[in-house]
Structure formats: C-alpha cells, structure tokens
N, C-alpha and C positions, 0 to 999 in steps of 0.2 A: 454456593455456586448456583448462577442459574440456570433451570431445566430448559433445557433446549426442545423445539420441535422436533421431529423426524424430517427427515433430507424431503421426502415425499409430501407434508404436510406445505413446508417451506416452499417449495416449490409451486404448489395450487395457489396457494395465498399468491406467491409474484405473480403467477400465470392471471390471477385474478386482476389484480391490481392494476398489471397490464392491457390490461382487456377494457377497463376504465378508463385509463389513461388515454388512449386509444379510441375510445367512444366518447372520451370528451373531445378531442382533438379535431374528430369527425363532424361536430355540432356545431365548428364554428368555420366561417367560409374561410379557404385556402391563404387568403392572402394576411387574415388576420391568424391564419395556424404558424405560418411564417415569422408572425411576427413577434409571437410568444416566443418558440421555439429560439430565434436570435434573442431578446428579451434577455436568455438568461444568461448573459455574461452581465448585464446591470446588476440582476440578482446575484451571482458569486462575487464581482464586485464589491455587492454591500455586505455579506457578510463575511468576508477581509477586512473591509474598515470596521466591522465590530468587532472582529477578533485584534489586529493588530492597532486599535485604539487601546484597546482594554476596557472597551464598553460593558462585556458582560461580566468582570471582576468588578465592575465598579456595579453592578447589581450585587454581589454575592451576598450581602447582607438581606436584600429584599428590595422594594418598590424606593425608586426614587424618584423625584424630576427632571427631569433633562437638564436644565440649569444648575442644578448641581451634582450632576455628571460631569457635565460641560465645565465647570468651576474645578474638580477634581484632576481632570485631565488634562487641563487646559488647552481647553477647544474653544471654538466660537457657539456661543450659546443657541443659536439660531441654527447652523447648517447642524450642530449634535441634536438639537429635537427633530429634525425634519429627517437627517436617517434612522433614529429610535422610531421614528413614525414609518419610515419604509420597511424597517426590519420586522414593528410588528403587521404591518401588512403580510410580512411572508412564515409568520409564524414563530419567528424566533423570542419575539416580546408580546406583553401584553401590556394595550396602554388603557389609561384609565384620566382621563383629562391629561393632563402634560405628565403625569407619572404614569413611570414603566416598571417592568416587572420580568424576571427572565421566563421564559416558559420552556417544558420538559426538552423540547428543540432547540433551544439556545441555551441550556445548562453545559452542553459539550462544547462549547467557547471558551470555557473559563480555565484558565491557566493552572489551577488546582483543582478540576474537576476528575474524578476518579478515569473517568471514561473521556476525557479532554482529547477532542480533536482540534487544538487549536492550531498545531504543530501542523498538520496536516493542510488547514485551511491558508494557514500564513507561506507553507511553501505552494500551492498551489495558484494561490493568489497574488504571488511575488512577479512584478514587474520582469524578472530574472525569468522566468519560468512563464507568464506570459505573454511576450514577445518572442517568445520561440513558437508558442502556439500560432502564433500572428502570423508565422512562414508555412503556415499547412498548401496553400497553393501549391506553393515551390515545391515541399518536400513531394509534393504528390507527382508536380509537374519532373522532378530529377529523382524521385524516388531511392531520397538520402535525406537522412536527419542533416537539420538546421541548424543546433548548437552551436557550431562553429563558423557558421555565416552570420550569427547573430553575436557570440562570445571571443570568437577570434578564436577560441579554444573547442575540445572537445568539451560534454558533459561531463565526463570524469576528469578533466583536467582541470575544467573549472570548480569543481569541488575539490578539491587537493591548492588551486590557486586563492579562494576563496571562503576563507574561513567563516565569513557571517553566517554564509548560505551553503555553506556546509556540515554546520551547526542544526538550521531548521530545518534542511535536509534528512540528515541523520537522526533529531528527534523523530520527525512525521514518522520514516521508515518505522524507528522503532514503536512507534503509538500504533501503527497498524499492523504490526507483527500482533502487538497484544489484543487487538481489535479482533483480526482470524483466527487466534488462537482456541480459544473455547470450543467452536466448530471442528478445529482441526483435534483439539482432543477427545471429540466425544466421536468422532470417528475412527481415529487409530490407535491402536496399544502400540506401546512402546516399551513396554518392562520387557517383552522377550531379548532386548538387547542390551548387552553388557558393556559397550562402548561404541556414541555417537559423535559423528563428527559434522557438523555444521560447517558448509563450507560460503564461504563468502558471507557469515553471519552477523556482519556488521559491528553491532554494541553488545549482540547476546542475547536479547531479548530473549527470543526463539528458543536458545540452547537452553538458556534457565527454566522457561515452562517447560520443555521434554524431558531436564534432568527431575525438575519436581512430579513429572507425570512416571518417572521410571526411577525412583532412589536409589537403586540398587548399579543404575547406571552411572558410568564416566564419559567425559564430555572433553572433545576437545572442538577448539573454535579455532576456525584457519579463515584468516583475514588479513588486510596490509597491514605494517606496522602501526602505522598511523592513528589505525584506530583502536588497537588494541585496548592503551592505559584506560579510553572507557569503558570497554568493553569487561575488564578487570574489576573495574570499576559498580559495575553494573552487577556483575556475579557474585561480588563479595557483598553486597545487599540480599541478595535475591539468598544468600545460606550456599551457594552449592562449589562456589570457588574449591574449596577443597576436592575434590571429585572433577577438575578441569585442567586441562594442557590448553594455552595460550601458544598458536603456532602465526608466525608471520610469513606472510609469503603472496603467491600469484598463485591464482588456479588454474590459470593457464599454462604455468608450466610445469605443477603437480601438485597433487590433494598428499595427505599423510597415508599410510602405507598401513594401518595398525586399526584399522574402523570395521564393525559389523553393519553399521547402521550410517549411508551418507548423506545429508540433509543440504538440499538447495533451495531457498524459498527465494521467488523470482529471479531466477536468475539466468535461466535458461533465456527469458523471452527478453532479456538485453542485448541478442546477440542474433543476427542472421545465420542462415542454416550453414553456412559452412566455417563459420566461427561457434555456434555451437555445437558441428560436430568437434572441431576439434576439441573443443573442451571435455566433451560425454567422452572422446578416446583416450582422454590427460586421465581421466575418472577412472575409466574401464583400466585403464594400464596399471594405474598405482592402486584399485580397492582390492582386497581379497577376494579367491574365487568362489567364496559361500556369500561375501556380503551383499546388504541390500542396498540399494539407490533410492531414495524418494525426492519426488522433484513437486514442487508445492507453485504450483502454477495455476491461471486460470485457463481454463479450457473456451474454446469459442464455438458453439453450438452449430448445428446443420438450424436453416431455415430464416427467414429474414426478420422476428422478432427482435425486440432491442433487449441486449446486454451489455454488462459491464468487458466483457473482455472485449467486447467491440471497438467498444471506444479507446479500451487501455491500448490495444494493436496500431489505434495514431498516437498515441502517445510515448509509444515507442518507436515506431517512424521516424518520430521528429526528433527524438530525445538521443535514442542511440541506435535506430537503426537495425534494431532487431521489430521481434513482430510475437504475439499471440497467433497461438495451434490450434488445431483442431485432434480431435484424441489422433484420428488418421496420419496426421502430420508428426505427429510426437512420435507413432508407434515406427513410422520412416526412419524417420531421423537417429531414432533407437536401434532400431536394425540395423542402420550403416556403418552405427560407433560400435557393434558386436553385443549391444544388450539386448535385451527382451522385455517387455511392457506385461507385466503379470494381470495389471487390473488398475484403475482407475477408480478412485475411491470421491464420493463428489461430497460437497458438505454441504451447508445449509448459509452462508456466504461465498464472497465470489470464486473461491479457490478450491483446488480441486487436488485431491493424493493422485501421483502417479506413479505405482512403485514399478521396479525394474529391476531386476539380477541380469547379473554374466550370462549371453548366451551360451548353450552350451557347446 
C-alpha cells in the first residue's frame, strides 16, 4: 500500500503549488490570463478524445506512430497525429518524431490501468454532461439546476432513462470512490464497529474497502433496486458478500434501523438544505440512539483561494441543485435534523470525515 503524507504535509505542498500557479498567472498580462484560463475547455476536450478514442490503450504496449494508431482505430491519419501532438503538448504523451509514447500522466487513460481514470474523463467529457455545463448563466441567473432544460428530464431520471450514460456514470462514481479511498482509510478506524450501513452506496465500491478495513465488520448497502445485481456483483469479487445485507429502497423515505455505523459519501451536497434536512431527519429517526453518522463530503474552505469543492458547488447547481458547505453550514443544518457534528476529520484529498451522533 502506498504511504501517504500527513493531512499537514499535503496541504503545504497544495498551499505551494498554488502560490505558483498564481505567480505564474500574475506574469502574464490580464487579457492573455483570460485566455488560458477559457483555454481549458480545449484542453479537457482533448483528453476525452484520447480517452474515449482509445488512444492511450492503443499505446499500452509502448511507443508507436500515429499512423498506426490511426490504422488501429480507425481514424484519419492526419487529424490522430495532430491531437497525439496536442496531447503531448499537455503532458499526457511523449513524442519522438511522429511516435508517441504514454507518459506517467496519461497512463490513467487506459482502460486497464490500475488507477484508470478513464471512466471519470469520458463522463465528464460527455456532450450529456457538457451542455448542461453550457447553461451555467442561466442556472446562476434562476438559481436552479439545468438538467432538465437541457434533458427534458431531471439528472436522476435521466440515468434511470439512459442506460449508456448511466453506465459511465456509475463506473466514474465508482473509480473515484476508489480514488479517496486510501486517504479516507488512513484517517479513520473503522474495526470499532460491528455493523455498517452505507447508504446510497451505489455499486459498493466504498462498502467493500470499509468491510476489508474492519473484517470483523457486516455490511449492509441500501440503494435502488436497480442497482443492486452490480452492486452484488461487485462484493462478491471484492471477498466480503458474505458479511453483507443487500437492502432496496429510498433514503428519503428510510435508511435500515439495525446500523452502528451510517456512511454517506456525497450525498448530502445533492440536495438543497431543506431537502437535505429532510433526509438527515429520515437518518436521525430510523439510526439507533448510540449509533454514528459519517457524511464524506468536501468541505469549502473560508477565504478566496481556489479549491476543488468550489468548483464541485457549480457543479451541483447545475446538475441537481444542491450545493457544497462549509464546516459552519454542515454543523446548522446538523443541529436542525437533532444531530451533533463531533469533529471533522479532513484528508489529504478532496473529502473530508464528518462524523455526527444523536444529539442528546
């Protein structure tokens, strides 16, 4: 496993990096900071079309030409070397006359790469996904998610309508469940609890690393029907299906009754605050009065630095209308549903522990 920094360590180093970034940005005149800054939707752009070509599995072996990439793929010869030529502009390849080569950056393309984020890039990159970005005006001007001025449907209905892309949906989610995970485990113990209930936990991902980080733990996963048989699916890989209850349902209109330990990863900040009270009171009403709530969210910092939960806050805007907190925010809205905010556990990625019990 790899050794992780310390939360403190991690944090200088961004604090650094940013400082850089920042001091590069400053060195060149306003209009051309502008123009970078828009710039990189071309950049995420291009690496969508290398990921959902299959440009960098057709490196997996090593160095090749572009023309016969392009032969493999079948692409046109000419416009596949000229984005292998923009992509290693940005790091992703190394070119070497017309042959290319993947670099430690664009290994996480590949479709079989341990650490593959390709899932993540092809939903992000999905025409589906952005033309909803494309209504940020509006949302900001009606201050309501877009989904369904752009889908005709909500976000959740169109993944339930839409199997393709709810497919590369559902993997992404899971690739970066695995993605936080490492951080989330070298900050929490988890063996003191004898039964976890992951709620809204998609395919399992999550439930599987808590049950392998707690063996002595049982696991149930409360999620729609629908997605269950993966989800089933997923645990009976992973070793720990025996030790799991598979529950179908809504969390909206109650979690299982039988849990020490209740596990939300994102799921809070799908939801405006009085759609997430209700849910924290669905929570509070049905957990036991010893058990514990941990909500695995990103937190949005005091002071006008850039972070990730910054940006995630439009991205739920748009998507469904809920919003990223600040610990202050959390600790409210906690209070309102009858829980209590114990502490706030931060990691060395973008998420942060926020555990909570029964107030008294």
């Amino acid at each position: 496993m790899t050794r992780l920094p310390p939360v403190r360590v991690a944090r200088a180093a961004t604090t650094v990096r940013t400082a850089v970034q920042g001091l590069t940005r400053r060195m060149v005149p306003p209009p051309v900071g502008v123009l970078e800054l828009v710039s990189g939707l071309i950049e995420a752009n291009t690496v969508y079309a290398v990921a959902k070509l299959g440009v960098a599995d057709a490196l997996a072996r090593g160095p090749r030409a572009a023309a016969d990439v392009a032969a493999e793929l079948g692409t046109n010869p000419d416009a596949t070397y000229r984005l292998m030529r923009a992509a290693a502009g940005y790091g992703l390849l190394h070119q070497d006359g017309d042959r290319f080569d993947l670099t430690a950056l664009g290994r996480p393309l590949r479709s079989d790469a341990p650490d593959s984020m390709r899932a993540v890039v092809l939903m992000i990159g999905d025409p589906r996904y952005q033309s909803v970005w494309a209504r940020l005006p509006e949302s900001v001007t009606t201050g309501t998610a877009q989904a369904e001025a752009v889908h005709g449907v909500s976000m959740w209905e169109l993944l339930d309508r839409d199997a393709d892309y709810a497919a590369t949906f559902n993997e992404a989610m899971t690739r970066l469940t695995a993605l936080d995970w490492p951080t989330v485990a070298a900050a929490y113990d988890f063996t003191p609890f004898r039964r976890i209930v992951d709620v809204g936990g998609g395919h399992g991902r999550l439930l599987a690393s808590m049950l392998g980080a707690a063996p002595a733990a049982e696991g149930v996963l409360f999620e729609q029907e629908s997605l269950l048989p993966a989800a089933e699916e997923l645990l009976r890989e992973a070793g720990v299906l025996s030790r799991c209850r598979l529950v179908g349902g809504s969390f909206h209109d109650r979690v299982p009754d039988d849990g020490d330990l209740y596990v939300m990863r994102r799921v809070v900040h799908d939801l405006d605050d009085e759609q997430a009270l209700a849910l924290l009171t669905t929570v509070r009403r049905d957990m036991p009065a010893g058990a514990t709530l941990l909500l695995l969210e990103s937190i949005v910092p005091p002071g006008s630095g850039p972070d990730f939960a910054k940006t995630l806050d439009l991205d739920m805007l748009l998507f469904a209308g809920g919003r990223e907190r600040t610990e202050q925010e959390y600790a409210a809205l906690l209070d309102r549903a009858g829980l209590g905010m114990t502490r706030v556990v931060p990691t060395i990625s973008t998420i942060s522990l926020v555990e909570v019990r029964p107030a008294a």
